[in-house]
Structures are given as C-alpha cells and as structure tokens.
RODO-2510 file (C-alpha; in nm, 4 decimals, decimal comma):
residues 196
     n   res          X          Y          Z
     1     x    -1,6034    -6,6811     1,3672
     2     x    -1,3677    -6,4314     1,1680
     3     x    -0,9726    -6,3858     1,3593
     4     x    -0,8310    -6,0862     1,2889
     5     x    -0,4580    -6,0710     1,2606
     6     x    -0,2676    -5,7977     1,3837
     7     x     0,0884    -5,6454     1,3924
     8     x     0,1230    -5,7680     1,7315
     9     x    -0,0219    -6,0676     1,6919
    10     x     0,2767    -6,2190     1,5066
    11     x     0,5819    -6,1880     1,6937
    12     x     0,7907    -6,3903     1,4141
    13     x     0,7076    -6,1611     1,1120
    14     x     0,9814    -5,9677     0,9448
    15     x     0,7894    -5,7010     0,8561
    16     x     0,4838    -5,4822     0,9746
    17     x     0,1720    -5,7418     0,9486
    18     x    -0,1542    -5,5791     0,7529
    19     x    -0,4565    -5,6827     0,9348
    20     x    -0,5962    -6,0137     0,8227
    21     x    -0,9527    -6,1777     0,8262
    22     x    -0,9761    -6,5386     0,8242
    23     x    -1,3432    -6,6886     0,7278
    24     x    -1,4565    -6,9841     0,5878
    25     x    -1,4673    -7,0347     0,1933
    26     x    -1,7536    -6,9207     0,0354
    27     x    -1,8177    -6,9894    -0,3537
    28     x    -1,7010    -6,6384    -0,4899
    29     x    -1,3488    -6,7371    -0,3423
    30     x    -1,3285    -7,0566    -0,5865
    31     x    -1,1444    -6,8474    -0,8766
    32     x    -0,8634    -6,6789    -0,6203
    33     x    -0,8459    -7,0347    -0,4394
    34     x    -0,7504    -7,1912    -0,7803
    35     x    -0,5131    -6,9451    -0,8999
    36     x    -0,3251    -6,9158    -0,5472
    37     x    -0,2910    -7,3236    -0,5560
    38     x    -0,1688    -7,2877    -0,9193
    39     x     0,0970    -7,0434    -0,8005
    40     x     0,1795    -7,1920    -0,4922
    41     x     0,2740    -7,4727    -0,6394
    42     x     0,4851    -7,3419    -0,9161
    43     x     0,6445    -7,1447    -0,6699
    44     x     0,9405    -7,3817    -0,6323
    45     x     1,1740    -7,4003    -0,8990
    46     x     1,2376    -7,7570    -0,8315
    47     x     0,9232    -7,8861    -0,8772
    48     x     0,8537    -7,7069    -1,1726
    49     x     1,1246    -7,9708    -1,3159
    50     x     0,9369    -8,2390    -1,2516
    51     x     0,6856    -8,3903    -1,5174
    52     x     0,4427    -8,5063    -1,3042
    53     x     0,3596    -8,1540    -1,1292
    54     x     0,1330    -8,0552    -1,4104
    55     x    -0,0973    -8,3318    -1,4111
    56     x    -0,1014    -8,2908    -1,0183
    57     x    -0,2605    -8,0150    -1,0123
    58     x    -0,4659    -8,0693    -1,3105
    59     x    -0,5928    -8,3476    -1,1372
    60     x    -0,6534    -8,1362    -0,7718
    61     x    -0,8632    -7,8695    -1,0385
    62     x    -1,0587    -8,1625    -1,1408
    63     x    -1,1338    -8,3089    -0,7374
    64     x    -1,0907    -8,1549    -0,4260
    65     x    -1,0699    -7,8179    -0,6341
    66     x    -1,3441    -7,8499    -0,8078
    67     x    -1,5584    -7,9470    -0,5418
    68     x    -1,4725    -7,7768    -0,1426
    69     x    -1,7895    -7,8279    -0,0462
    70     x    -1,8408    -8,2304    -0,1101
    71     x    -1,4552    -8,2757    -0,0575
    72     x    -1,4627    -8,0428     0,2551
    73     x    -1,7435    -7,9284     0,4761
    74     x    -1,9975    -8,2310     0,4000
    75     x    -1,7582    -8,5007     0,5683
    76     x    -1,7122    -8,2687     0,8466
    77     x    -1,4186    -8,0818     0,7407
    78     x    -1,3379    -7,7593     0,6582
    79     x    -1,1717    -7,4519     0,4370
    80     x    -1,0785    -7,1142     0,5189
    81     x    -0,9605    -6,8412     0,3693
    82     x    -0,7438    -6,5136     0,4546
    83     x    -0,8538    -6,1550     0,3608
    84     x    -0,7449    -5,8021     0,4273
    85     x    -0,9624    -5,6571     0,6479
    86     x    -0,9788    -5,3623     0,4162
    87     x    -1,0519    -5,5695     0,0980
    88     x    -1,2211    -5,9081     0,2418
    89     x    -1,2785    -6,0128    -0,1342
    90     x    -0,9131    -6,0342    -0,1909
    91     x    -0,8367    -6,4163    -0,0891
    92     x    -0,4224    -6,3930     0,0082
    93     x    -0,4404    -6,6926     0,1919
    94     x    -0,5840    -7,0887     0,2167
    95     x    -0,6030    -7,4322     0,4104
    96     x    -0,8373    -7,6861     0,4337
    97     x    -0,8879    -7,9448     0,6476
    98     x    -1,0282    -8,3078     0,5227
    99     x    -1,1851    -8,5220     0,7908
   100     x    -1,0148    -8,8576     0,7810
   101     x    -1,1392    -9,1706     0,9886
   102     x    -1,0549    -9,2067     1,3500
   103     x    -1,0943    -8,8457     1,4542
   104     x    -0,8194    -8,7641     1,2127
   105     x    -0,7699    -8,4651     0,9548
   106     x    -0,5693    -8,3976     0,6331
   107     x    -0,4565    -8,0772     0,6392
   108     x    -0,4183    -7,9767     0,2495
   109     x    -0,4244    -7,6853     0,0423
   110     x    -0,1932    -7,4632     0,2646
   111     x    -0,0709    -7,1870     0,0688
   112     x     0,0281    -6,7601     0,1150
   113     x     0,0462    -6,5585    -0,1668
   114     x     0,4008    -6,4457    -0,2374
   115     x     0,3153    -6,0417    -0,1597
   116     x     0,1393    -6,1573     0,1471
   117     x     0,4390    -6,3617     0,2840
   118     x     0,5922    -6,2954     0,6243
   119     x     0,3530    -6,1454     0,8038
   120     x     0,2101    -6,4229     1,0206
   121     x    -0,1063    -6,5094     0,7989
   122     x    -0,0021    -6,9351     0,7464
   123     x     0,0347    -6,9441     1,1206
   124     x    -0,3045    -6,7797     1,1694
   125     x    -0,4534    -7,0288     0,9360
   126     x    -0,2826    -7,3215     1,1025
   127     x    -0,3801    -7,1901     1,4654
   128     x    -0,7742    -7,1242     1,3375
   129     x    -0,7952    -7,5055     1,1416
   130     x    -0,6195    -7,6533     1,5018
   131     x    -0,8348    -7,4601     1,7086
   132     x    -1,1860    -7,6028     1,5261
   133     x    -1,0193    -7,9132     1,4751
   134     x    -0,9551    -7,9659     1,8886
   135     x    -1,2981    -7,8268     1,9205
   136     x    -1,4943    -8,1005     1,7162
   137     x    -1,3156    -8,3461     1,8639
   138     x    -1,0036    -8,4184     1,5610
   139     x    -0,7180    -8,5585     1,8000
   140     x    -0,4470    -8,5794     1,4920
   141     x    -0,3603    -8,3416     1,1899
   142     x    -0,1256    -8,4921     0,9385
   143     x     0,0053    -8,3524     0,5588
   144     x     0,2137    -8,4330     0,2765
   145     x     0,4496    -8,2232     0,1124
   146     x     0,6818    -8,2767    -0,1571
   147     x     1,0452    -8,2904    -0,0447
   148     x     1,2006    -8,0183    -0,2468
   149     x     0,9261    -7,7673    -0,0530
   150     x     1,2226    -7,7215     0,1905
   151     x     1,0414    -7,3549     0,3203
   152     x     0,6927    -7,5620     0,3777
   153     x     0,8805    -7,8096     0,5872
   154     x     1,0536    -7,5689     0,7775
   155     x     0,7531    -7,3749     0,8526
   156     x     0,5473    -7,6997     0,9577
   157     x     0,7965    -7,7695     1,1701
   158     x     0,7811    -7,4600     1,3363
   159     x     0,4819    -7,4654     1,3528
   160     x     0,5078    -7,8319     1,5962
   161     x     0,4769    -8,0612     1,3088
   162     x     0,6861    -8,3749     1,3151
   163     x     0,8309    -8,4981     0,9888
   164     x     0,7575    -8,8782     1,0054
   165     x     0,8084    -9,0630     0,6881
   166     x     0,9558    -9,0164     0,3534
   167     x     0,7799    -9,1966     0,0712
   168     x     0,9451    -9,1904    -0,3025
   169     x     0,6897    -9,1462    -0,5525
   170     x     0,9035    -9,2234    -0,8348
   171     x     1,2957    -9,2685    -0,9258
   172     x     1,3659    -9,0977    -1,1996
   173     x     1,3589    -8,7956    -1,2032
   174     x     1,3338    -8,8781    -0,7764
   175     x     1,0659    -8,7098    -0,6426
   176     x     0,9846    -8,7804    -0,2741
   177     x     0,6847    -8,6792    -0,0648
   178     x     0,6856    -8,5991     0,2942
   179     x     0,4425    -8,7789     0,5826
   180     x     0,3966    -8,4788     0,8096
   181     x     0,1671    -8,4940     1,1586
   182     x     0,0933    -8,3226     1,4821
   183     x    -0,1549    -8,4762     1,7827
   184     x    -0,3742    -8,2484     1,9111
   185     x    -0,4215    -8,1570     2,2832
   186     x    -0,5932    -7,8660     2,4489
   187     x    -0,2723    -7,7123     2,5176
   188     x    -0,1267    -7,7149     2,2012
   189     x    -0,2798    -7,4287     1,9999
   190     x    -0,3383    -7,0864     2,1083
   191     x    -0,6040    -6,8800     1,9237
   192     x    -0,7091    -6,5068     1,9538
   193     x    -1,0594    -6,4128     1,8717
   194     x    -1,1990    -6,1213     1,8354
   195     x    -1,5379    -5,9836     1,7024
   196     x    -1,5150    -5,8541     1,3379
***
C-alpha cells in the first residue's frame, strides 16, 4: 500500500507540501537510506561535538544498516521510505520499525531530508508505521533519541509521544539519551489511503 501525501493533507506545514509516496524499502534505496542517516545525524551541531557520534553510526552502517531485511522485515517489522511522486527513486524520507517482544516495536531510523522539511512527510511516515503497526497487532511504539535532538523531541511529542526516561550514556562530555513511547489504540492514528 503506497499513501500519497498531499497539500491538504498536512494542515501543520509551513509551506506548500509536494506530493509524497510512501512504500516499503526495496534494495536500490540502501545507498539514499545510508546517506540520509549519515546526514540526519550530523544535522545537529551538538552532537557533532561529541566523540562517540562517529562510531555510532559507523556501527548502525555495520548492523541494522547493513542489513533492513534480517534487522527489519524477517522479525516482523518493517521500513519505509518517502518519494516524490514525480521521482519515486528519490528516497527524501525514512523509518523503520523493529519488532520487539510483547507486541512491542522500536521505532528507529526516523529521518527527513533537510530540503524536504516542513511539509508533513515525518508525520506521514509516523501515521503509515502506526497504522501497520495497530494492524498486526503491535500495542506499544517506543524510541530513543539523543537529548540535544531538541526538534526530534518536539516533533515526537507532537506527534503523541510521551518522553519517559532520561538515561546518561556517559559524563563527560554528558551525553544523554531519551526513552520515548506511545500505546497504540484504534483511535489513535488516522491514515489516508489512496490508490497510487
């Protein structure tokens, strides 16, 4: 199932929304998926200070990265992707969602390119992974983010995320990561689909 974004789909954009396709991750997206994760998380100036980042994400290139489909869809998960309609091998957008024990999911690898920002398309991925998470039977989503990602937080909490621990990964310099989570009912996510 594809969802289509639309101008009026996304009342809290600031600007006019290009139309969006959100699909599942297929192989050929693995390059754009790497490089928007690389930038996503260099995007904050803040983190950039801190020595661990770089072995982070070299060591997310060399697991989950490296392998969607065994981290992914084979434990009954899944990972999609945002396109423009007009240009569906452009990937501006990601999230996956890792199936955890107890009917639980990880949501992880959220992340908009920077020219795509604003216009709705990390809401449309949240509503699509909570929409086929309620439908195969996930009750909880929950995240971690680092604490200096002060726009991620906001936008999970707008998004009806609670913020509901903060761990500190290490003193000096202090980094801190954030326990994120939101239950699932069949009232709590609203999707539109239509037929690409």
């Amino acid at each position: 199932m594809a969802l289509i974004v639309s101008p009026s789909m996304s009342p809290t954009s600031t600007h006019d929304s290009p139309k969006i396709v959100v699909r599942e991750f297929r192989n050929e997206d693995l390059p754009q998926v790497i490089q928007l994760f690389k930038d996503g998380m260099l995007n904050y100036p803040k983190s950039q200070q801190d020595p661990h980042l770089h072995d982070y994400i070299d060591n997310s290139l060399k697991t989950d990265l490296s392998d969607i489909e065994g981290t992914y869809f084979m434990p009954g998960g899944n990972f999609w992707i945002a396109t423009p309609r007009h240009d569906p091998s452009l990937v501006v957008g990601m999230v996956g969602l890792e199936a955890k024990p107890n009917n639980e999911g990880e949501l992880r690898r959220m992340s908009v390119k920077n020219t795509h920002r604003r216009y709705g398309i990390g809401r449309h991925l949240i509503a699509t992974l909570e929409q086929w998470a309620a439908e195969h039977q996930f009750h909880k989503i929950w995240l971690t983010t680092g604490g200096v990602m002060e726009k991620a937080r906001a936008f999970y909490t707008s998004t009806g995320y609670t913020e509901t621990e903060v761990i500190v990964v290490h003193e000096e310099p202090r980094f801190e990561v954030i326990m994120v989570e939101k239950v699932l009912s069949s009232v709590n996510y609203a999707l539109v689909s239509l037929a690409a």
